[in-house]
Structures are given as C-alpha cells and as structure tokens.
C-alpha positions in Angstrom: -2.0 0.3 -38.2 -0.4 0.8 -34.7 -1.9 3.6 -34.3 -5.6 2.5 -35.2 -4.4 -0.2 -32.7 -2.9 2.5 -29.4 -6.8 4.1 -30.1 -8.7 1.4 -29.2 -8.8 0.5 -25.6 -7.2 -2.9 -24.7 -10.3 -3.7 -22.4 -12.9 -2.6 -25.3 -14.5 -5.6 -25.0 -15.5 -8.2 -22.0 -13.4 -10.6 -23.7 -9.9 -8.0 -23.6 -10.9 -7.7 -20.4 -10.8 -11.3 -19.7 -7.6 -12.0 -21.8 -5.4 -9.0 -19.7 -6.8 -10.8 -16.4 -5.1 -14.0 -18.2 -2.1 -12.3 -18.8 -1.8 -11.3 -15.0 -2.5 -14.3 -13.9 -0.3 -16.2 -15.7 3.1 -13.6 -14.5 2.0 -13.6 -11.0 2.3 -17.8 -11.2 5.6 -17.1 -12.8 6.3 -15.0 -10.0 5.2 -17.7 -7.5 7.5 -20.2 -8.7 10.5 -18.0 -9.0 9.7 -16.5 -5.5 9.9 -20.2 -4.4 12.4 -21.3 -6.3 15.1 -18.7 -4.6 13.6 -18.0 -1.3 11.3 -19.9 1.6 8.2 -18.6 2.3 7.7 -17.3 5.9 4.6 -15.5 7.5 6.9 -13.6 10.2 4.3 -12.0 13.1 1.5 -13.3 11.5 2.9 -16.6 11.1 3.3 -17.2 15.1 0.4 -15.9 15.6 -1.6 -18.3 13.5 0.8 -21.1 15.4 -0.8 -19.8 18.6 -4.2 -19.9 17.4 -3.3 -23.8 16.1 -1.8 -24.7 19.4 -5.0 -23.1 21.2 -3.0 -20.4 23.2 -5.1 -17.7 21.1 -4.3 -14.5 19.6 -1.7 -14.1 21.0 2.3 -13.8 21.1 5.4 -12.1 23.1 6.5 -8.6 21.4 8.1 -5.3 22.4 10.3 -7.0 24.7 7.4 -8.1 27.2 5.9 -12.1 28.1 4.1 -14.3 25.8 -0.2 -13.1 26.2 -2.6 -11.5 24.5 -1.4 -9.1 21.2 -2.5 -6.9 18.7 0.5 -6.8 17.2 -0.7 -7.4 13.7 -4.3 -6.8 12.1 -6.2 -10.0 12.2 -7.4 -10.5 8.9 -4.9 -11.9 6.7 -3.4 -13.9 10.7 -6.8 -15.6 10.0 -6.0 -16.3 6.6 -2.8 -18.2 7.5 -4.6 -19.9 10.2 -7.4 -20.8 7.9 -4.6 -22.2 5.5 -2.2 -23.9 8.5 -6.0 -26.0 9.5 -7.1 -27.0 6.2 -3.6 -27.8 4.1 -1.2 -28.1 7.0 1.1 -25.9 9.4 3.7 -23.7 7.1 2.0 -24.7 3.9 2.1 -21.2 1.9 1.3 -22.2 -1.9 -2.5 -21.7 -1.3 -2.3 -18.2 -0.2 0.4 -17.6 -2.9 -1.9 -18.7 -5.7 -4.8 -16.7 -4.0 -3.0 -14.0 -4.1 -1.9 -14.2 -7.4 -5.7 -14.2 -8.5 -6.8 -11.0 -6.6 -3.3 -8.8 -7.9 -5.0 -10.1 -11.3 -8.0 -8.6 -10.9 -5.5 -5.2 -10.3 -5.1 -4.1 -13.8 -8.6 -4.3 -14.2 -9.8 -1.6 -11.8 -7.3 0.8 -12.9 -8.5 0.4 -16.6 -11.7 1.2 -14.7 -10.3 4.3 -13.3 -8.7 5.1 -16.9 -11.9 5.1 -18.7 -13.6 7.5 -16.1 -10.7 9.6 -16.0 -8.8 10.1 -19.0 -11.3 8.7 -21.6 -9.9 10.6 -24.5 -6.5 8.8 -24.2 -7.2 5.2 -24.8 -3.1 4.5 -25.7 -2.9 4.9 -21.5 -4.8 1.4 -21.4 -2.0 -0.2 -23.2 0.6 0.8 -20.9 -1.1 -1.9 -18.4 1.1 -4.4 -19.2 3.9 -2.3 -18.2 3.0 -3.0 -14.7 5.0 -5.9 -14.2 8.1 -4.3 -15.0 7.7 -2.8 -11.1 9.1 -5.7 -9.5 7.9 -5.1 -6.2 4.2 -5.3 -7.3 5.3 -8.5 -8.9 6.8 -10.2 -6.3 3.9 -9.6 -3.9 1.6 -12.5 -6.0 4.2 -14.7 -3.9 6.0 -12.7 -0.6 3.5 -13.5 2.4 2.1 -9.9 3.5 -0.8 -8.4 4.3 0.9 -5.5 2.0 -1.0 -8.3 -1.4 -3.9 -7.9 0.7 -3.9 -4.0 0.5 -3.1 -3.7 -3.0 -6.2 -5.0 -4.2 -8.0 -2.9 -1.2 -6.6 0.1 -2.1 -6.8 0.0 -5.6 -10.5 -1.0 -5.7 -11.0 1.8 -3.3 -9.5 4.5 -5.6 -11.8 3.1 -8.3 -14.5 3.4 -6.1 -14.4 7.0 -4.7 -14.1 8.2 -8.4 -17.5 5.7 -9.6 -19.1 7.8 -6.0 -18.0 11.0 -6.4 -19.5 11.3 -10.0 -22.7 8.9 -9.6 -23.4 8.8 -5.6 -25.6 5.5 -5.3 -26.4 3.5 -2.3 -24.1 0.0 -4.1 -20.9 2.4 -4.3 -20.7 4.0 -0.7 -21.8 0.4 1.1 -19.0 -1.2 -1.2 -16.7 2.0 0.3 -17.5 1.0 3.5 -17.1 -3.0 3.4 -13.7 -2.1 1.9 -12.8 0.8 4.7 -13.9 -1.9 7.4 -11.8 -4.8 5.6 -8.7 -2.5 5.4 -9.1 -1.7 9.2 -8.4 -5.2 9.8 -6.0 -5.7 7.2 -4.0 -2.8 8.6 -4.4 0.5 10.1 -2.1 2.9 7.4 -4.0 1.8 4.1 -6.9 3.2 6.0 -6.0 6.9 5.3 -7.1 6.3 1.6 -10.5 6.1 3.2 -10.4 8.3 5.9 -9.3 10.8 3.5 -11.3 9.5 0.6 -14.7 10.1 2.8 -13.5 13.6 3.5 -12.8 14.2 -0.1 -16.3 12.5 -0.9 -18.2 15.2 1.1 -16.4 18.2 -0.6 -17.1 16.6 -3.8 -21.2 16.0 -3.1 -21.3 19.6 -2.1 -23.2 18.8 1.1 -25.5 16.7 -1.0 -25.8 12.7 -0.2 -25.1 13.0 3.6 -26.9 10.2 4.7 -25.1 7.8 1.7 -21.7 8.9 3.3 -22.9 8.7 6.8 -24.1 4.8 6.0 -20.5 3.8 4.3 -18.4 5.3 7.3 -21.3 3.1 9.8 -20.8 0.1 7.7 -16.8 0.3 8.3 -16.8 1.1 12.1 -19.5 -2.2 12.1 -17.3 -4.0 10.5 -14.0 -3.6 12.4 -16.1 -3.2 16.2 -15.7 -7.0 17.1 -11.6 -6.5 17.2 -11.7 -2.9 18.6 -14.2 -4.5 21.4 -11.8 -7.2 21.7 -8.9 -4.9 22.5 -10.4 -3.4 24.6 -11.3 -6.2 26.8 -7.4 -7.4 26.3 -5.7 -4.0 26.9 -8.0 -1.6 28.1 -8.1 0.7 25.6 -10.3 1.8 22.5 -9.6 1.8 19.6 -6.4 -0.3 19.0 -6.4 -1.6 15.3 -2.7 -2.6 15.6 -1.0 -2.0 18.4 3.3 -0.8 17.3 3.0 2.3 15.9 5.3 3.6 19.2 7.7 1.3 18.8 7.9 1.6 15.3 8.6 5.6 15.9 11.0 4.3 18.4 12.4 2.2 16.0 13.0 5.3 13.4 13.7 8.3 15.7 16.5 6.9 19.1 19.8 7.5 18.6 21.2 4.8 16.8 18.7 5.4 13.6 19.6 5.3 10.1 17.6 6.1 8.4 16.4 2.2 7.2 19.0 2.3 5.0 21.8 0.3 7.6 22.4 -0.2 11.2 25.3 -0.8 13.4 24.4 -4.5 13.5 25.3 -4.8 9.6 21.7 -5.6 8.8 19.7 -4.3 5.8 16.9 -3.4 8.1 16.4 -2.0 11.3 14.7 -3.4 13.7 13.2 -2.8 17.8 16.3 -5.8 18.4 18.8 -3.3 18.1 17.1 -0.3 19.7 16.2 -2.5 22.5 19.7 -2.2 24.0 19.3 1.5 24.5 16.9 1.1 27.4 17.9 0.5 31.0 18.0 -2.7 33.0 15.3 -0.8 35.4 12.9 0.0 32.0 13.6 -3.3 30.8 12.3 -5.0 33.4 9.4 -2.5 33.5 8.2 -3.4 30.0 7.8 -7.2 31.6 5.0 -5.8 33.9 3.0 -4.0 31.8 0.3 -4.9 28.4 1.0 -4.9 25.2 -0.8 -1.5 24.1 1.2 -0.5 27.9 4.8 -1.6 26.3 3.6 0.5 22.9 2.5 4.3 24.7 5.8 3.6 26.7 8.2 3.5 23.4 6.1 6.0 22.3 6.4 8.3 25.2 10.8 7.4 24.8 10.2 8.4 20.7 8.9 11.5 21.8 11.6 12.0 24.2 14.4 11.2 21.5 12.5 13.3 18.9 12.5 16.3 21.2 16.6 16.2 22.2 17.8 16.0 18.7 15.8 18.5 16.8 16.9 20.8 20.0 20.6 19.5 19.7 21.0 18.5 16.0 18.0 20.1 13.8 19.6 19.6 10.5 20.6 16.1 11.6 17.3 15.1 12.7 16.3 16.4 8.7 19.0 14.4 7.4 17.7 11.1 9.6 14.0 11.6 7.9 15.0 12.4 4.8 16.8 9.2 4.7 14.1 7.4 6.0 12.0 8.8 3.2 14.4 7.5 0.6 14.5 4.3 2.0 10.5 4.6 2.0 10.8 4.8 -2.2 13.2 3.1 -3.0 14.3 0.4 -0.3 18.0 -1.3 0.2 18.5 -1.7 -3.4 21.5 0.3 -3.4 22.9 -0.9 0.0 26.7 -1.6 0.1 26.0 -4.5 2.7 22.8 -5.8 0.9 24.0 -9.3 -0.1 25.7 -9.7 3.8 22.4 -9.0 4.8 20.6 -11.7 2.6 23.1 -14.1 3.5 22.3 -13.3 6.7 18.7 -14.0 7.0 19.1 -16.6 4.7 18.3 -16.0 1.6 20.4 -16.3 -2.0 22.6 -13.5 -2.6 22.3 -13.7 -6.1 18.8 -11.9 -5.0 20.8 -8.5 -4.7 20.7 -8.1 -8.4 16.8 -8.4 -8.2 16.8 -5.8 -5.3 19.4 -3.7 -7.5 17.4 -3.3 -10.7 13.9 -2.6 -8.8 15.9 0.4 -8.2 14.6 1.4 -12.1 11.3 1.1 -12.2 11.2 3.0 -8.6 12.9 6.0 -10.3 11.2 5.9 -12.8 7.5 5.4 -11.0 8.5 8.4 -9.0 9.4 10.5 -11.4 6.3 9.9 -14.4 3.6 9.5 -11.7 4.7 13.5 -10.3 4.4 14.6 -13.5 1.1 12.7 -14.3 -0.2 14.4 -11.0 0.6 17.7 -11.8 -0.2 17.7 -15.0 -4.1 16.1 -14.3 -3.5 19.3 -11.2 -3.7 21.2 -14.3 -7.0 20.0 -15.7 -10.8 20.9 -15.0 -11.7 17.4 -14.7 -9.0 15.5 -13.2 -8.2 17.9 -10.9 -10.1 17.0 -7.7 -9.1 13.6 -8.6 -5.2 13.9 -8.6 -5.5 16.1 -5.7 -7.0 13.0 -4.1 -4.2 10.5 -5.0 -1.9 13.4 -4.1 -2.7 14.1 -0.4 -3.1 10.2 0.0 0.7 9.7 -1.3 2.1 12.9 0.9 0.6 11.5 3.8 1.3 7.7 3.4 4.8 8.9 2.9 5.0 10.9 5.7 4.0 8.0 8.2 6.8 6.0 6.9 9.1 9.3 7.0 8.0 9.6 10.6 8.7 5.9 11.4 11.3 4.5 9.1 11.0 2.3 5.4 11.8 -1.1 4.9 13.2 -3.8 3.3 11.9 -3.7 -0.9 9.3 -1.3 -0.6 7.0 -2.7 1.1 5.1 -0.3 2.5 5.1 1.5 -0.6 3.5 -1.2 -3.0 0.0 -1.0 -2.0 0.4 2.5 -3.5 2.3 1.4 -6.7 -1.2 0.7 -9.1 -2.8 3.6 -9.2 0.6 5.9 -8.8 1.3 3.7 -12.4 -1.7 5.1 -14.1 -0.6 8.5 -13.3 2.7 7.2 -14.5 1.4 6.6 -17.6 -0.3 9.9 -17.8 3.0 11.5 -17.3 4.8 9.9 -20.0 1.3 10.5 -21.9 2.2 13.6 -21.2 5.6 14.0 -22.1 5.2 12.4 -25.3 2.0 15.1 -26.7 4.5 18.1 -25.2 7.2 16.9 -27.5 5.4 16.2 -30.6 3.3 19.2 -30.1 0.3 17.8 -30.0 -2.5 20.1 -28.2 -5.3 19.8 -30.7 -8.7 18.9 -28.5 -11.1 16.3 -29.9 -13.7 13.7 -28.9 -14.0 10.5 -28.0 -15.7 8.4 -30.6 -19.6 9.0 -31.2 -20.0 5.2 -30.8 -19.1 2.5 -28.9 -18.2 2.2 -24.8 -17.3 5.6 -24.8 -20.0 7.3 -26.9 -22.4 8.2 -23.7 -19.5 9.9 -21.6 -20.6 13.5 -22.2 -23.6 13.3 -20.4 -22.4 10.7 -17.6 -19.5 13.3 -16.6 -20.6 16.7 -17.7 -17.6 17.7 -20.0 -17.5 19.0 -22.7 -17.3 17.3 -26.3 -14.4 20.6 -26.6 -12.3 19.8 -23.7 -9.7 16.9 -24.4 -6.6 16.6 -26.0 -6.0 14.8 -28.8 
C-alpha cells in the first residue's frame, strides 16, 4: 500500500497541487509567528533607505564611511517594497511583507515538482520528499526574516524551472518569462543574476545555434528592464552599469588583515562587518572617502582589497587558503557552531535561546551538502540529466566562489536562494543511495497513462532508459 502510494506523484492532480501549496502556506505563517514571537523585525539598508524615500530625501543614505547623498547601496526592488509597505500600513510595519512572502516561498515547492516531472519522471517517490523542505531551517525562516534573499528564492527557483521548460521546448512565452525574471533579479540583486547569465549561455549550447533570435529577445527584455536604475546611476555616480554598488568593500570586508574568515572577529561579533575594517585605514584615507561618491568610496576599497589580497598570498599563501576556505565554510554552513554565538545575539539584541535554532540548522546544512553532491553527480552520470546538473553545478561553484571571494554571513543567507533546487538534487542523491543499496538497477517506464504517458515523445528518451 505504501508503495502504490511513493508511485504516484504527490502533485498528480491540480487538487495535490493545490493542497501541498496549503501545506506551505500554512508552515511559513507558523514561521511568521515564531520569527515574531522571538525576534523584531528590521529591514537593515533597505529599511533607511525606504525612511529616506518617506522623508523625501530620496534614494538615498550614508555608507562606506562617506556623507549622507545619493546610494546604490542596495538593489531597489524589494527598498520599494518596504517603502510601498511604510506608505500604505505605516513606517516599520513588517507583517504585510512577511505574509507576502510567505505566499510566494509557497508557490516554491511547486516549481521544483515542475522541475521533477521534466527531469526525473520515472521516480515519482522524489515528489514526496517535498515536504522535507522545511526541515532546512534557513528556507523556513525566510517566509518571516526581512531580505531580499525571500525575494530571490522564488526568482531563482522559477528560473531553474524555466531554463529546463526552454531548453527542451524553445517558445517565444518561455524565453520573454526568462527575461522578465533575469531583469527582476537585476534589481533584486546583482549575484542571483549569474543563474541567468549563465543559464542564457547554457541555453545557446543547448539550442545548438538554433533559436537565436528567441534568446537574443529574453537577454533585450532583461537589460530593458533593469535600464531605468543603471541610467539612474549613472546620472548619480558617473558610471555604467552599477546594479549595487559594495562589491569592493565587501572584498575588503573578507580579504584585509584582520579577516576571519565570517566565522568571528576581534570585536567578539558573529559577523564581520566594514565597522571593524574601517579602523585599518588612515586618518589621511579616511577623510578621503568624505570627498568622493559612493561608486568612488566602493573602486577605492576595492583597489585596498586588491592591495591586501596581493601582500598575503606573497607573504602567507597557505594562510591566505586557510582565510578562504573558512570563508567558504561559513558560506555553507553559517555561525551555527560559533563558540561566541549566543554573546553575539545578546549583543544585537536578540534571544539567546535562538542559538539552539542556529545550532541544529547545522543538520540539515550537512546534510543538504552532502545528498545534493551526490544527486549532481550521479544525474553527471546520465544521458538526460546531464546537461542539466551540469547547469545547477557551475551555478553552485560560482555562487560559492563569490561568497568565498568576499566572505559568508550570518545563517546562510546568501546560500538560501540556492537551497530549493540543491533539495531536489538532494533527494536524487538519497534516491540514489537507497536503489544502490537494495540493488535495484532494473530500467522500466513510466506508466502508459495518465500525466506522464506523452513524455517519450515530449523529451526524446527512450521507453528503455530509466531505472526502476
């Protein structure tokens, strides 16, 4: 009986569909209320920035140790959205965009049973494993923290959906949906971007130089949409393009000479911060920074990153390894296991009871990790999947490698928009795992009727070539 159950997909039906959005729903309001139960909710950058806009001083904001004027700091999208909320339900009201949030990480699951059916259509038990996804606390939370990071969950999730639908079926209503997303993410912010810079790339090697003018009409649709704020920087600053304007400072931030690695800093704070890194430049460069713009302030903590970078790999080379392989760890797997991670909740107020939250995401990280490498090399291994996980491989290595570059942060953040479709392959792994162990290599196909009945001819495969 549980079997006959595991073989038909939970999302069979519109109406499973419907009930596992229901079921998402419903743990991302838990989340809400438990997220506001132990902590207050605070929009950080984007917050003051929608204060300035509210206040009528503009876009605007005083960063990277320079005066209060024009920034571009953050991406504007999800600024507006606080605005937008601040004007219409009053300043530092946060449950509206909590409970939207909550409805678009619902709609989550759904795209990667999407991806599921298209991908590994012979292993309907996989769609199960969706409820799972919870267990990853840092996805959960998000329904409730106040990030752009929600924002690009759903972005990048719907993209990876998307590339696969294009890559088999090119169509007009795929690559123009490619590029709305692409230009949305732009705005949203700049590193979930490389899943469709990359994902384009990966589109023409997949059309076989077939379909040029389809991809050449997604990537026009994206630069249209994000050309208002380039044009805007570069009235403001002088410079084109400028999505967000910190990536020097946040390489200053991981690479001068009192980095950790995001893991602690001399200032006994679970993060690290430019606060701290500020105090390494002179009185004379200091006072520099004062006199110059924004995107100015960035190239010039940029130029010092450089500087820093260059000195210790010449000095300390197996140091400077140690430093970024820390700051990769801290990229996975966050300050869970910090020594000093309760004085550093106290410290920005927040309940210390919160470090056994932080403590047991450490879990589902390992475990995510771990599954989701074997899933990916494992669907490396197949005819069909291949191209595929080789996608969602180079997407990981390089969104990694930013971070590893820069340094982590605080609960994963930077990871989570990642987490979905890293879950599926997850899933696959442990999929996987369990067929290796009970032997089971026999190759069947899906079932002659039903949602799955037409896939042979829709993906060219095959009736031979699955597992069973």
């Amino acid at each position: 009986m549980f079997k006959k159950i595991l073989r038909t997909p939970v999302d069979a039906t519109l109406i499973r569909q419907v009930m596992v959005f229901g079921f998402f729903l419903i743990i991302n309001l838990i989340s809400v209320i438990l997220f506001n139960r132990f902590c207050t909710p605070t929009g950080y950058e984007y917050e003051r920035i929608a204060r300035s806009l509210i206040k009528g001083t503009g876009y605007s904001g005083a960063y990277l140790g320079g005066p209060f004027g024009a920034t571009s700091f953050m991406a504007p999208l999800y600024t507006c959205l606080i605005y937008l909320s601040f004007k219409v339900f009053g300043v530092g009201n946060y449950l509206q965009i909590q409970l939207l949030q909550g409805l678009l990480l619902a709609l989550v699951p759904l795209f990667l049973l999407r991806i599921r059916r298209q991908l590994f259509p012979e292993l309907p038990e996989i769609s199960w494993g969706v409820f799972l996804l919870p267990a990853i606390l840092p996805f959960t939370m998000y329904a409730a923290y106040i990030s752009a990071a929600t924002i690009s969950i759903i972005l990048v999730t719907a993209g990876f959906s998307l590339f696969l639908d294009a890559s088999e079926h090119p169509s007009w209503h795929s690559v123009i949906a490619l590029g709305v997303l692409a230009g949305i993410t732009g705005l949203t912010d700049p590193v979930p971007l490389l899943v469709f810079i990359i994902g384009f790339i990966w589109l023409l090697f997949r059309w076989r130089g077939q379909g040029i003018l389809h991809w050449l009409v997604g990537v026009v649709i994206a630069l249209i949409i994000v050309s208002p704020w380039l044009y805007r920087n570069y009235q403001k600053f002088g410079a084109f393009p400028v999505l967000k304007g910190q990536f020097g400072a946040n390489v200053f931030i991981g690479n001068n000479p009192l980095a950790t690695g995001g893991v602690n800093t001399p200032h006994g704070l679970v993060r690290e911060s430019i606060n701290g890194a500020y105090d390494l430049l002179s009185p004379a460069e200091k006072e520099a920074l004062w006199q110059l713009n924004e995107l100015q302030r960035d190239r010039f903590y940029m130029r010092k990153a450089l500087g820093y970078i260059y000195n210790w790999i010449k000095k300390d080379p197996f140091g400077y390894l140690k430093l970024k392989l820390k700051c990769l760890l801290y990229f996975w797997f966050g300050n869970a296991w910090n020594i000093d991670l309760q004085k550093g909740l106290v410290l920005r107020g927040a309940n210390p009871k919160l470090a056994i939250f932080f403590t047991l995401a450490l879990i589902p990280s390992f475990l995510l990790l771990i599954l989701s490498s074997i899933g990916i090399i494992a669907a490396l291994g197949g005819e069909r999947t291949r191209a595929y996980a080789f996608l969602v491989l180079v997407v990981a290595t390089l969104w990694s490698g930013t971070y590893m570059l820069t340094h982590g942060h605080t609960f994963n953040r930077f990871r989570v928009p990642l987490d979905p479709i890293l879950f599926l392959f997850g899933l696959y792994g442990l999929t996987v795992i369990f067929r290796s162990r009970h032997g089971i290599s026999e190759m069947t196909c899906p079932p002659k009727t039903g949602p799955l009945a037409n896939i042979e001819g829709s993906y060219g495969y095959k009736r031979n070539c699955r597992l069973e």
